[in-house]
C-alpha positions in Angstrom: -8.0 -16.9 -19.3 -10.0 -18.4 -21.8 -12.9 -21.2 -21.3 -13.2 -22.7 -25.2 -11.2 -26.0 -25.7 -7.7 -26.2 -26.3 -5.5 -28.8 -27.6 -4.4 -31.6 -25.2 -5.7 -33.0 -22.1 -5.3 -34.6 -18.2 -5.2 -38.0 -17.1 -8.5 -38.5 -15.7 -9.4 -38.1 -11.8 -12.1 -39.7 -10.3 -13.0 -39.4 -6.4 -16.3 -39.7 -4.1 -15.6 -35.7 -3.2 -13.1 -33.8 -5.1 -12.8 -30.1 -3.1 -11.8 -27.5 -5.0 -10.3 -23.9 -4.1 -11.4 -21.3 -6.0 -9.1 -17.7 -6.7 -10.7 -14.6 -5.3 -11.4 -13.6 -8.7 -12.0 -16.6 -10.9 -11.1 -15.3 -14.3 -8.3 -13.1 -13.6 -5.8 -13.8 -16.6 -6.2 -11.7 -19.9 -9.0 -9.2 -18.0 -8.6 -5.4 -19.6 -11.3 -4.1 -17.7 -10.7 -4.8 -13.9 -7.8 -3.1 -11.8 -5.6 -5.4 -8.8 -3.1 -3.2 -7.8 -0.4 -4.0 -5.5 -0.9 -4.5 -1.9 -4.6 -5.5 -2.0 -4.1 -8.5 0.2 -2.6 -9.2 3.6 0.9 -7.8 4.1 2.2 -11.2 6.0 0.8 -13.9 4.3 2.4 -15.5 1.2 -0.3 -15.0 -1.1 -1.5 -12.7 -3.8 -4.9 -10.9 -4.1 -6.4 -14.6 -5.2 -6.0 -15.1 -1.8 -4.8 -18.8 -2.0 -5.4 -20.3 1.0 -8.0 -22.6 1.6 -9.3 -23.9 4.8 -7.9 -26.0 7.1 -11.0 -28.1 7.0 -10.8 -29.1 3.7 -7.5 -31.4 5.1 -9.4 -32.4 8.5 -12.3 -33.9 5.9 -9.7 -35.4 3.7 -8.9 -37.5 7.0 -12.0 -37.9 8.4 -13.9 -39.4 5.1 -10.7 -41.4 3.8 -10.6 -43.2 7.4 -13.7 -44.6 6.6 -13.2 -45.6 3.1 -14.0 -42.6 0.3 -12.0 -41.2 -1.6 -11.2 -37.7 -1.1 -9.4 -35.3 -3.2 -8.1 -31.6 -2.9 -7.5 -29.3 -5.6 -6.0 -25.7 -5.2 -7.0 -24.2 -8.7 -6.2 -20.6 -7.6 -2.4 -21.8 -7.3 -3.0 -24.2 -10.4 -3.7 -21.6 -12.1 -1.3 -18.4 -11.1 2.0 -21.6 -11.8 0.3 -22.5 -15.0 -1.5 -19.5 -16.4 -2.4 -20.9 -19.9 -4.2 -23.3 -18.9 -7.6 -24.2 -20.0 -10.2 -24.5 -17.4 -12.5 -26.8 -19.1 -9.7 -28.6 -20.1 -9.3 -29.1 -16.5 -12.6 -29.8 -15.3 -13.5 -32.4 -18.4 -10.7 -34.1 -16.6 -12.3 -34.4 -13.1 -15.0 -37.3 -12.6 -16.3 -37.2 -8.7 -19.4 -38.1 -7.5 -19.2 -34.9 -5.7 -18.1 -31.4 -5.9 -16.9 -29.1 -2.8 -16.4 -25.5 -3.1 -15.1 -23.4 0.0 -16.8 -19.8 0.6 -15.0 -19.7 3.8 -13.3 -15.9 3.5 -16.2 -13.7 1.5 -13.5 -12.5 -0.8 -14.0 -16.1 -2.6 -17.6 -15.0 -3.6 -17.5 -14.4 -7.1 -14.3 -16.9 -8.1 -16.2 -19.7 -5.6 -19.8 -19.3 -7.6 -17.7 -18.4 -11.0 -16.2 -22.0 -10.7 -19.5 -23.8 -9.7 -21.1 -21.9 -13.2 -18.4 -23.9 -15.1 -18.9 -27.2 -13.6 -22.5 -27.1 -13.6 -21.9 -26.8 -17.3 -19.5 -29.1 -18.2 -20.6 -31.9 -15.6 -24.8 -30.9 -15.0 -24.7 -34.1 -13.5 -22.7 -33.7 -10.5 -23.9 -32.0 -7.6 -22.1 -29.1 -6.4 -22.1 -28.5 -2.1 -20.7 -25.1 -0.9 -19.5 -24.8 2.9 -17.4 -22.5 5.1 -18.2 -19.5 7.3 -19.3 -17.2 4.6 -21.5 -20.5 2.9 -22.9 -20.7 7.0 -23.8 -17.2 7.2 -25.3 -16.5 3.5 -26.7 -20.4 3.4 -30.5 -19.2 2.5 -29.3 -16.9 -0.3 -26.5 -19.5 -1.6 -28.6 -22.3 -1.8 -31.3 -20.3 -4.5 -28.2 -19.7 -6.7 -28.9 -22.1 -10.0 -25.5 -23.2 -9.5 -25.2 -24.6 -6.4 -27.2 -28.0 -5.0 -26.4 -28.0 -1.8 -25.1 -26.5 1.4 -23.2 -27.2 4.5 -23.9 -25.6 7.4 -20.9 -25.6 10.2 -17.8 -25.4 12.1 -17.2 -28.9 12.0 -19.1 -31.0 9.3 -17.1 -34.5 9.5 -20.4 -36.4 10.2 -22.9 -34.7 8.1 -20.6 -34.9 5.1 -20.1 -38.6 5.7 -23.7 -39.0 6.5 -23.9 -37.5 2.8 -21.6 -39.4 0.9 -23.5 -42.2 1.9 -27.2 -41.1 0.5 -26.0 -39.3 -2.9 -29.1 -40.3 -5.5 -31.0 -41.4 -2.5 -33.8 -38.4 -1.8 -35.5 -40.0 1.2 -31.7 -40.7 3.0 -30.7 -36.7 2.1 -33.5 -36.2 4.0 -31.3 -37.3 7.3 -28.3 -35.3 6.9 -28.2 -32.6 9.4 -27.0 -29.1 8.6 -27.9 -29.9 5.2 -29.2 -27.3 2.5 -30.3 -28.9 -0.9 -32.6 -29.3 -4.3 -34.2 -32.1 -4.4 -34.7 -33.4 -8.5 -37.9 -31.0 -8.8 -35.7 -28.1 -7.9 -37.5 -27.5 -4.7 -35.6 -26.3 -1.5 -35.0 -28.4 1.4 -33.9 -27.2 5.0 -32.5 -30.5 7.2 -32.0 -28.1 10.0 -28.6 -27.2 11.5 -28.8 -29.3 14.4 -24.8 -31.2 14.2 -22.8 -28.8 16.2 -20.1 -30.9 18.0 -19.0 -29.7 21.6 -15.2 -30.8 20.5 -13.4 -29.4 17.4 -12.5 -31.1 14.2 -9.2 -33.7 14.4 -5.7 -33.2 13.5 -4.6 -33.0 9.8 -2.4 -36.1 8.5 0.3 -33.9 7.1 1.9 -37.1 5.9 -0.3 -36.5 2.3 1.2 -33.0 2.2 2.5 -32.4 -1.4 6.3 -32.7 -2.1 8.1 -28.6 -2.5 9.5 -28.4 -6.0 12.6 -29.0 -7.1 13.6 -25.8 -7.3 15.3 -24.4 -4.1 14.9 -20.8 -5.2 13.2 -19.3 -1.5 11.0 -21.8 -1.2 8.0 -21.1 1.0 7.7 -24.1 2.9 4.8 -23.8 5.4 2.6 -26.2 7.6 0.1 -24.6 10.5 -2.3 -26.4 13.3 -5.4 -24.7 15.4 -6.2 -25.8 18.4 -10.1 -24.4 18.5 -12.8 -23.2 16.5 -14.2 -19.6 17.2 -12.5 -17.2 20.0 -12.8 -15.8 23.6 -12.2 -12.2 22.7 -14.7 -10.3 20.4 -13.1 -8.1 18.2 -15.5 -6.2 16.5 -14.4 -6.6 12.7 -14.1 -10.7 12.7 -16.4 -13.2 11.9 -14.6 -15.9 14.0 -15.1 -13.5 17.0 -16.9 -14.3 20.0 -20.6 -12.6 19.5 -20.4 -13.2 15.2 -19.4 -17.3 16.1 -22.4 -17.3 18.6 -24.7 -15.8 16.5 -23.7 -17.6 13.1 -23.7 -21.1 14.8 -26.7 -20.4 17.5 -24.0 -21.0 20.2 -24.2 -20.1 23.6 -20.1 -21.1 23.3 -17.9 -19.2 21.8 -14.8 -21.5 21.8 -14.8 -25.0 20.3 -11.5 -27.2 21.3 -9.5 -30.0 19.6 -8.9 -32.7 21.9 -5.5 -33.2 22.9 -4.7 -37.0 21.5 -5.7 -35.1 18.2 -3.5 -32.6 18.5 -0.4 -35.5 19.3 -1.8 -37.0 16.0 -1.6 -33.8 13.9 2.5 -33.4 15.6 3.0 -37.0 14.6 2.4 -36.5 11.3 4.2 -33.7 11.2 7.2 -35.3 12.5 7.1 -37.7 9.2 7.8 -34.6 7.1 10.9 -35.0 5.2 13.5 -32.2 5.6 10.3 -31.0 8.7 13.8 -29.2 9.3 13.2 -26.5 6.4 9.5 -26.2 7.7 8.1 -22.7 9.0 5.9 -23.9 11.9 2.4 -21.3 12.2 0.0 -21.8 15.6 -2.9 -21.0 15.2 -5.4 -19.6 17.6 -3.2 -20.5 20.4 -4.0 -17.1 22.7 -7.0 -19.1 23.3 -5.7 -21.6 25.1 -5.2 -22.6 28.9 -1.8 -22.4 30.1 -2.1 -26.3 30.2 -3.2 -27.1 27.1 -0.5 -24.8 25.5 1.9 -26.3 27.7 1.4 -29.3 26.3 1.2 -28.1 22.5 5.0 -26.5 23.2 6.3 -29.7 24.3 5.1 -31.1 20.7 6.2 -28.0 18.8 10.0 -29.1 20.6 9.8 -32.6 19.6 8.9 -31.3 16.0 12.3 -29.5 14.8 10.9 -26.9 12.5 13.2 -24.4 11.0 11.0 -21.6 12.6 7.8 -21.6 14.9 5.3 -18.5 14.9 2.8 -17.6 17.4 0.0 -14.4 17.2 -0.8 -13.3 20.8 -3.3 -11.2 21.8 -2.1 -10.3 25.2 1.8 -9.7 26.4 2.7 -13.1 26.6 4.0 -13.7 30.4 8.0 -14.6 30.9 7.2 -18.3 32.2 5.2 -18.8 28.7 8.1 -16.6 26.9 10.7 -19.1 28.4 9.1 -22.4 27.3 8.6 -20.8 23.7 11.8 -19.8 23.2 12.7 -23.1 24.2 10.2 -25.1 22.0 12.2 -24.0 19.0 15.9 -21.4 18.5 13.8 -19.4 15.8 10.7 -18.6 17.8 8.3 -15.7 16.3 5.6 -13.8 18.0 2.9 -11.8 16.0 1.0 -9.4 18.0 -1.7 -6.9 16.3 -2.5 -3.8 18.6 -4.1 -2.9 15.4 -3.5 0.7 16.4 -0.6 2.7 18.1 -3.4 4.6 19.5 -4.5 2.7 22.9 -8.4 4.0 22.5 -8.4 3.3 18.4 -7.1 -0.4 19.6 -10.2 -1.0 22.2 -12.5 0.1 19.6 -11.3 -2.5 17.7 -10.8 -5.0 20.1 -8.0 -5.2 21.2 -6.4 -2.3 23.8 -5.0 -4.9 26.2 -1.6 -3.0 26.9 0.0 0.6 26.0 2.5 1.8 23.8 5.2 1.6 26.1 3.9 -1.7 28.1 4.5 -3.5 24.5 7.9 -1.7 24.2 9.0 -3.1 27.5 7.8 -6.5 26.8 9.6 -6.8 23.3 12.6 -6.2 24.7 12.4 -8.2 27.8 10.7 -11.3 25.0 13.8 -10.8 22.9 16.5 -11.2 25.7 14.4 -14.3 26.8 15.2 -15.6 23.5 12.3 -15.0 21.3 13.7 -14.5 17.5 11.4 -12.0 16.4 8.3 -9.9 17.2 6.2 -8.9 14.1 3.8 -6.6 15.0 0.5 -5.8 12.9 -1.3 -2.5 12.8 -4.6 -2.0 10.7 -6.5 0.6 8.5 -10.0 0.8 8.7 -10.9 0.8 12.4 -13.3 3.0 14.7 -11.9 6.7 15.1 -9.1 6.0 12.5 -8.8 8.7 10.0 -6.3 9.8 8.0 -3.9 11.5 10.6 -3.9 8.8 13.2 -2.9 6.0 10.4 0.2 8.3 9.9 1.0 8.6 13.4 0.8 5.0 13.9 3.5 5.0 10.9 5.7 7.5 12.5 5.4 5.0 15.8 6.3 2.6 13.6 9.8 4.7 13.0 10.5 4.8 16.9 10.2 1.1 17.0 12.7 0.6 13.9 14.9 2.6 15.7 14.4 1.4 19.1 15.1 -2.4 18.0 17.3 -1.5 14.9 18.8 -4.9 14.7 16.7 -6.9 16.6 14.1 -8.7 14.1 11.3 -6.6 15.8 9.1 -6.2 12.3 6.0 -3.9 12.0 3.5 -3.9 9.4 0.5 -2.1 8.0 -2.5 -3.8 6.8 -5.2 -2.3 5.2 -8.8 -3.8 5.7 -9.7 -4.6 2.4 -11.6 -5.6 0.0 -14.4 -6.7 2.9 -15.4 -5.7 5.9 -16.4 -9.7 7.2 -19.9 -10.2 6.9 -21.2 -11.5 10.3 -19.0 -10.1 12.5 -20.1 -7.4 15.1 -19.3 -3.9 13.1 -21.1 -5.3 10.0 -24.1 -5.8 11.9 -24.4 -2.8 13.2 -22.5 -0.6 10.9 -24.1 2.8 12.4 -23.5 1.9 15.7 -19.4 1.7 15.5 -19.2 4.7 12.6 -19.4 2.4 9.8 -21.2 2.3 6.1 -22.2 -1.2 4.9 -22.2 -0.9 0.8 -22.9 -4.8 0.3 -24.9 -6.8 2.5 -26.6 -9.7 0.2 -24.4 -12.4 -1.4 -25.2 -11.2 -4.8 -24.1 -7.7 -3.8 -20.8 -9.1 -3.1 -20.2 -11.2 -6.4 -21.5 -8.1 -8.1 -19.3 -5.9 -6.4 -16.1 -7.9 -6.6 -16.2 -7.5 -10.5 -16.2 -3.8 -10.5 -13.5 -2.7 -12.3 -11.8 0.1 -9.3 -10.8 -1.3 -6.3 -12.3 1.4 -4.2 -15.7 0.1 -5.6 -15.1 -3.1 -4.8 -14.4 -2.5 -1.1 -17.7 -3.1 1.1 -17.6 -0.3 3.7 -16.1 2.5 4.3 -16.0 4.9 8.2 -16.9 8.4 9.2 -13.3 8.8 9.4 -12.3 7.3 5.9 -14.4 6.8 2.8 -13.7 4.0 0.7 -11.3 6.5 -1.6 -9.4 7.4 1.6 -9.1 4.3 3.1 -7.4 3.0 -0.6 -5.2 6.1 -0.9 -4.5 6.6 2.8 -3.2 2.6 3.0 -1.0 3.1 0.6 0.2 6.4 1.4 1.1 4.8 4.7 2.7 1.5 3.6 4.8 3.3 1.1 6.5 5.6 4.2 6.9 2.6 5.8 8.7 0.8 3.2 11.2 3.5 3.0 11.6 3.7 7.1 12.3 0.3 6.8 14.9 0.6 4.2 16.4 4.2 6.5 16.9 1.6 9.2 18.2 -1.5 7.1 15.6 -4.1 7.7 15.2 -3.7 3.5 18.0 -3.0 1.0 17.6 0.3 -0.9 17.1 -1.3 -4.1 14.2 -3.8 -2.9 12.4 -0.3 -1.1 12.7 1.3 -4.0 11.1 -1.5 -6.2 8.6 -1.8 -3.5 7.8 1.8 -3.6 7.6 2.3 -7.1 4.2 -0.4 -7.5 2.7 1.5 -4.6 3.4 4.9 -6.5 1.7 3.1 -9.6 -0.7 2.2 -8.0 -1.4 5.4 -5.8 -1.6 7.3 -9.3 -3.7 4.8 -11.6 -6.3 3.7 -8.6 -7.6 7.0 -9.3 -7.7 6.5 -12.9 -9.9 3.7 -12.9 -12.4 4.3 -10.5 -13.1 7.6 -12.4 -13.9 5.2 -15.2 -15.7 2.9 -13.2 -17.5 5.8 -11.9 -19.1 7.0 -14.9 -23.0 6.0 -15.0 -23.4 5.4 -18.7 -21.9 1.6 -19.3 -21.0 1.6 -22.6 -18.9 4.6 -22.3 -17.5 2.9 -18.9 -16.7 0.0 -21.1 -15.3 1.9 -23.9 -13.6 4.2 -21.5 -11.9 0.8 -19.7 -11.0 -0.8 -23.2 -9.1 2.2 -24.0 -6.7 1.7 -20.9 -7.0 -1.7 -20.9 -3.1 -2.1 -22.2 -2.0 -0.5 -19.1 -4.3 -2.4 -16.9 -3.2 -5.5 -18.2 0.5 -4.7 -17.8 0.2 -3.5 -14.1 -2.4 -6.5 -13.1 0.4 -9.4 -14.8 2.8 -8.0 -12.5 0.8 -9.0 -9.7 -0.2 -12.1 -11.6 3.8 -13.6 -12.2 3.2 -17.4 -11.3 4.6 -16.1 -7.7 4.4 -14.5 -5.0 6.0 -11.2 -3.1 4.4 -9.6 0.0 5.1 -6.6 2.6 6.9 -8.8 5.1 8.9 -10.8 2.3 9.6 -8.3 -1.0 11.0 -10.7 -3.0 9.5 -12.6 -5.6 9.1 -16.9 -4.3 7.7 -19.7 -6.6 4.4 -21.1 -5.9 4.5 -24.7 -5.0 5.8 -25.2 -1.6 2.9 -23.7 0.6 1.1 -26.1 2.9 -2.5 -25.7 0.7 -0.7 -25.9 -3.1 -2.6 -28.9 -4.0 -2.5 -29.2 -7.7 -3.9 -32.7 -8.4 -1.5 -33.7 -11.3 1.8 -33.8 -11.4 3.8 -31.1 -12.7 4.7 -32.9 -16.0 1.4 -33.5 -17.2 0.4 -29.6 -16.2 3.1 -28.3 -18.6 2.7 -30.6 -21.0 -1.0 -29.4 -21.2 -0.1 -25.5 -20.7 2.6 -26.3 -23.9 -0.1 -27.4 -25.8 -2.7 -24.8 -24.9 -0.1 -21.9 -25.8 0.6 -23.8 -28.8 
């Protein structure tokens, strides 16, 4: 991806704060010289390893601050720029006139894309400040905010009133001043700490999905996708999260762990919703919603009902009870529950949180849910928890083989996750690493920016167990998801031909991962670079098809278009991006 100009240009934007969603990796197009094999993201999630969600509170702010009169715009450019690789990023940004830049560093994999991004508009527009937030921008604020290219910081869970507090006193040094949870330079360059005192005792409000981009024309599997949470933080604690209980206590300085929405938000947020056109070809995700009283989530299902979404999906921590089971099934024909045991292995599960019910306890319930009338029951295992090694991750795949087989048939859907490339800073096992059997390689900010542009993905990960070093827990993942595939395809949830398509990027991956992080190993640089350019061809090759202007996951092997997911917000219109992608390949 080149940064010099290029022919052609974008009608102008202008806004009071334009928020912009950075890849994972900012400048991931035309790189010979660092390796993203396949699988190094989520298995469920339609996304790639640019990991293109952003978070939910960039649309609550887009409410919030346009309520009251500013003018608030999103742009996605990780998706921008996987649908419309040649583009020019100055191009782009020489295009964008706000009085106000916001960059998520909400999920720590955004590190070096999020500060990469900042670096080219601090360059192209030195003028206009640049504010970071998020969970990861809360937790590393200190660090963050000595970074020469970021001005300021926000600090929070909910920030509607200290960003509007801010809006109002940009160029006015004594009124910054008064902005709580604020981090920032004054014009000498000095730091200044407004304390983090705003922390609201109800959650956020409901997104008006009514400004929710139109899906392309295309029909090709379009992923259409909208999602609500009812709360911020959580009441269970498990040990790898930075939302859990202890890490959201100890981030925010909470004695809480569990923030709520009210309810007449939650009607607004449905309300929306219901404006959707065709809300009929919708997948429906809840968010957060093992959290809730039995009330409260009584009262979301009778929204979800109203709604008429193609599909609803729930993740549940505990086995949901039949009365609950009923009323879901109810809510919606096409009604998915996600539960994450995280381990087949009841003891590896309460290390990492979880543990609430057995192997067969879970068997009984799935098929008791699915006669109830529950659609489907995806169920997510991990790799990288306490006691896990090698053997057990195996065993949990051969488990894996007596649920196919159990539920052949019945849209019951396991998966296999590896933890990667972080281990969430904040949360419990990163902040005691010994204590829980774990190695922490990267604990500052800049250790994590440094570390994400190592060329092997083994180096980039930041931890590793007594039971699995970083090499293991890379070759063992994959090792595991491959066997997987092919159960999957022995008991005909896949076709042959997509397992074996699946199959053959984990085998390329499984024998090049090694490759590279020999390379990437070797202490002398210039050799390591010389080394690199002399597979960079093959590098290249593998990482573009990763990179295809789509998207294909574990749960969903089939290539989709990008530009029907809830968070694709690409500014322009799709006329004006090719014309400009045209004219830079020209």
């Amino acid at each position: 991806m080149s940064i010099n100009d290029s022919v052609g240009s974008l009608p102008a934007i202008s806004a009071d704060l334009l928020l912009i969603h950075a890849p994972a990796f900012f400048d991931f197009r035309g790189r010979r010289d660092i390796y993203f094999p396949y699988l190094s993201t989520s298995g469920d999630v339609p996304i790639t390893p640019l990991y293109e969600y952003f978070p939910l509170g960039f649309k609550t702010l887009q409410r919030v601050l346009s309520e009251r009169g500013h003018d608030v715009k999103i742009l996605n450019l990780a998706s921008l720029l996987l649908k419309y690789p040649e583009l020019n990023v100055d191009a782009l940004v020489r295009s964008l006139h706000p009085r106000l830049f916001g960059i998520d560093l909400n999920w720590m994999m955004h590190v070096q894309g999020s500060l990469a991004v900042a670096g080219v508009l601090k360059r192209v527009h030195s003028e206009i400040p640049v504010i970071f937030g998020g969970i990861s921008a809360t937790y590393y604020a200190q660090e963050l905010i000595q970074d020469p290219r970021v001005d300021m910081v926000m600090r929070g869970y909910d920030t509607h009133v200290p960003m509007l507090q801010l809006l109002e006193s940009l160029g006015d040094e004594e009124k910054l001043r008064q902005v709580p949870n604020l981090l920032w330079k004054g014009r000498s360059g000095q730091v200044r700490d407004n304390g983090y005192g705003h922390k609201p005792q109800r959650f956020s409000c409901g997104i008006d999905w009514s400004t929710l981009p139109p899906p392309p024309a295309s029909r090709t599997l379009p992923i259409l996708e909208v999602l609500s949470t009812q709360n911020a933080g959580c009441s269970n604690n498990c040990g790898w999260c930075a939302g859990s209980r202890d890490a959201f206590r100890r981030t925010h300085n909470l004695s809480r762990s569990v923030i709520r929405k009210p309810l007449y938000e939650v009607e607004f947020e449905f309300r929306t919703l219901r404006q959707l056109p065709e809300r009929e070809r919708y997948h429906f995700y809840s968010v957060g919603s093992y959290t809730e009283s039995r009330s409260r989530f009584d009262y979301f299902l009778e929204q979800v009902a109203q709604a008429g979404f193609k599909s609803v999906s729930y993740e549940q921590f505990r086995l949901t009870d039949e009365v609950t089971l009923r009323k879901m099934a109810a809510a919606n024909p096409c009604t998915v529950i996600t539960l994450s045991p995280e381990s087949h292995n009841q003891r590896i599960s309460k290390l990492a949180g979880r543990g609430n019910y057995s192997c067969d306890e879970m068997e009984r319930w799935i098929a008791r849910a699915l006669d109830l009338g529950i659609c489907e029951i995806d169920i997510w295992y991990f790799v990288g928890m306490p006691e896990q090694d090698e053997r057990s991750v195996m065993e949990t795949v051969q488990y894996c083989a007596r649920l196919l087989k159990l539920f052949k048939g019945r849209n019951v859907v396991p998966l296999l996750c590896p933890m990667i490339p972080f281990l969430d800073p904040g949360s419990n096992f990163f902040e005691a690493p010994k204590r829980h059997g774990y190695r922490v390689f990267y604990r500052s900010l800049k250790d994590h920016e440094q570390g994400m542009e190592r060329a092997s993905l083994i180096h980039r990960i930041n931890y590793e167990t007594k039971w699995l070093n970083r090499a293991d827990l890379v070759r063992v993942s994959y090792q595991g998801v491959r066997r997987l595939t092919e159960l999957k395809a022995e008991f005909g949830m896949y076709p042959r031909g997509v397992a074996e398509s699946v199959c053959k990027k984990l085998d390329e991956a499984l024998e090049f991962v090694p490759v590279v992080h020999e390379i990437d190993s070797l202490p002398n640089a210039s050799i390591r670079r010389r080394e690199l350019e002399r597979i960079g061809d093959e590098i290249l090759r593998l990482d573009d098809a990763i990179f295809f202007s789509g998207v294909a996951n574990q749960a969903f092997p089939v290539p989709r278009e990008i530009g029907g997911r809830w968070f694709d917000e690409m500014l322009w219109d799709s006329a004006s991006l090719e014309n400009l992608a045209q004219s830079a390949a020209a």
